[in-house]
SEMAR-970673 format. One record per residue: residue number from 0; residue in one letter; x negated, y negated, z of N, C-alpha, C in turn. Coordinates in nm, 2 decimals. Layout:
BEGIN
NUM; A; X; Y; Z; X; Y; Z; X; Y; Z
...
end
This chain:
BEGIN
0; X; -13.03; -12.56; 9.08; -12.94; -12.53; 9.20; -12.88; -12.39; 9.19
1; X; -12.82; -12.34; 9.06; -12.76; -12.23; 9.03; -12.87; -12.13; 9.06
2; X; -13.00; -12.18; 9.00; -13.12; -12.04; 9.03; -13.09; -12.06; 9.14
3; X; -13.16; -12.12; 9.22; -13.21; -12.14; 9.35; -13.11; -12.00; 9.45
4; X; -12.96; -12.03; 9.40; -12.80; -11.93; 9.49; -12.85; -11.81; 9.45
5; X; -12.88; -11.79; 9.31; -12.85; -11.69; 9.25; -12.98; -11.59; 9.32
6; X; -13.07; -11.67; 9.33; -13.24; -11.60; 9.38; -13.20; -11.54; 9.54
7; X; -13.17; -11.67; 9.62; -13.12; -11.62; 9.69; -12.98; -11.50; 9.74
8; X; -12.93; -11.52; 9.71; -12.83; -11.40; 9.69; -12.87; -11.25; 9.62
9; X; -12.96; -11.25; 9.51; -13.02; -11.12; 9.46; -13.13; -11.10; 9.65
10; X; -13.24; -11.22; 9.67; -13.26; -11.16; 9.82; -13.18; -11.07; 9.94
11; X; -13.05; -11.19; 9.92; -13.01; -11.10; 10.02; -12.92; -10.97; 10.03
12; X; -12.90; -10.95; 9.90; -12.89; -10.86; 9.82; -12.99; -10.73; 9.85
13; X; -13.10; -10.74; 9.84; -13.21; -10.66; 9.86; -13.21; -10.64; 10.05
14; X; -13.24; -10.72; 10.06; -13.22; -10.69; 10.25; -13.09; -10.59; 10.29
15; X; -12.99; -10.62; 10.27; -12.90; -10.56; 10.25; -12.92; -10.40; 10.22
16; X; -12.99; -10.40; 10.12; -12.98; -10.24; 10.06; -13.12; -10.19; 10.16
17; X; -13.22; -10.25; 10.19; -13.32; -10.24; 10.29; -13.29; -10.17; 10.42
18; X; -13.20; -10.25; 10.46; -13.16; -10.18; 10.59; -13.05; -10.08; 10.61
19; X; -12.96; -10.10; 10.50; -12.88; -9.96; 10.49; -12.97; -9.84; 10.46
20; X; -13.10; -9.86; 10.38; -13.19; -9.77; 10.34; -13.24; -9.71; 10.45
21; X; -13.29; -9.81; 10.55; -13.36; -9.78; 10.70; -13.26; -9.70; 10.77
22; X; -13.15; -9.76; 10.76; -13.06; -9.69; 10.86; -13.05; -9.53; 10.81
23; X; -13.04; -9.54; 10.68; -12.96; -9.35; 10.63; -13.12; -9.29; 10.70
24; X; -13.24; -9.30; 10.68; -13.38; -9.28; 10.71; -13.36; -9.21; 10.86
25; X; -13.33; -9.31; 10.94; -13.33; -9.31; 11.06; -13.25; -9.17; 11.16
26; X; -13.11; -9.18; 11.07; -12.98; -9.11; 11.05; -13.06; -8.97; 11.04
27; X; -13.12; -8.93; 10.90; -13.15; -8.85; 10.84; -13.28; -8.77; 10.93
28; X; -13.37; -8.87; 11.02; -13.47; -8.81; 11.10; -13.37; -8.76; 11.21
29; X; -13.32; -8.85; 11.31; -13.22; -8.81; 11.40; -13.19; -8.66; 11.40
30; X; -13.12; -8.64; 11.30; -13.04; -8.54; 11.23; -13.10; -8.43; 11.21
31; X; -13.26; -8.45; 11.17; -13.35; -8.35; 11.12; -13.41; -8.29; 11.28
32; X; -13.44; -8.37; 11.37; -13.46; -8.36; 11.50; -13.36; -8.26; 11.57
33; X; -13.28; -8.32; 11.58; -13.18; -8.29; 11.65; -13.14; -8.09; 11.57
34; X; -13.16; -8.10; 11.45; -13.14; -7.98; 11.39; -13.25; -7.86; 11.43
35; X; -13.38; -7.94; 11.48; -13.49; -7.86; 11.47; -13.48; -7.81; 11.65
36; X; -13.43; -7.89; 11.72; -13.41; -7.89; 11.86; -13.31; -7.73; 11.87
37; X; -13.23; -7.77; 11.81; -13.07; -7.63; 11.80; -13.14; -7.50; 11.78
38; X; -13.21; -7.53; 11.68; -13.30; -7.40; 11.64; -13.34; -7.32; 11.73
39; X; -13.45; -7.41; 11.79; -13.55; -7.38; 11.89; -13.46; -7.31; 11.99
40; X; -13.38; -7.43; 12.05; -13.31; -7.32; 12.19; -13.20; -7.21; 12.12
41; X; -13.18; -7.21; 11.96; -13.13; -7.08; 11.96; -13.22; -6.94; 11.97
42; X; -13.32; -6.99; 11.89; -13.40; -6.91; 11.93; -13.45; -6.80; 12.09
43; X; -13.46; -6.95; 12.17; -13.49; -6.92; 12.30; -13.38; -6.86; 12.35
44; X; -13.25; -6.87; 12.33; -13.16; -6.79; 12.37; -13.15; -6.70; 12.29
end
């Protein structure tokens, strides 16, 4: 029974770190986009 929590909770433990991981990913393309965008119309201006 104690494995069974403990497995479970290391899972959702991992999911957890999964999608904060996705999210900074996401954040970090966003960001990278959005940086490469600024550029460009500084440029053009």
């Amino acid at each position: 029974m104690m494995v069974d929590k403990a497995t479970t909770q290391i899972q959702h433990d991992c999911g957890i770190r999964v999608l904060v991981f996705i999210k900074l990913i996401e954040s970090y393309i966003k960001y990278s986009l959005d940086n490469s965008i600024l550029v460009r119309l500084r440029f053009v201006v």
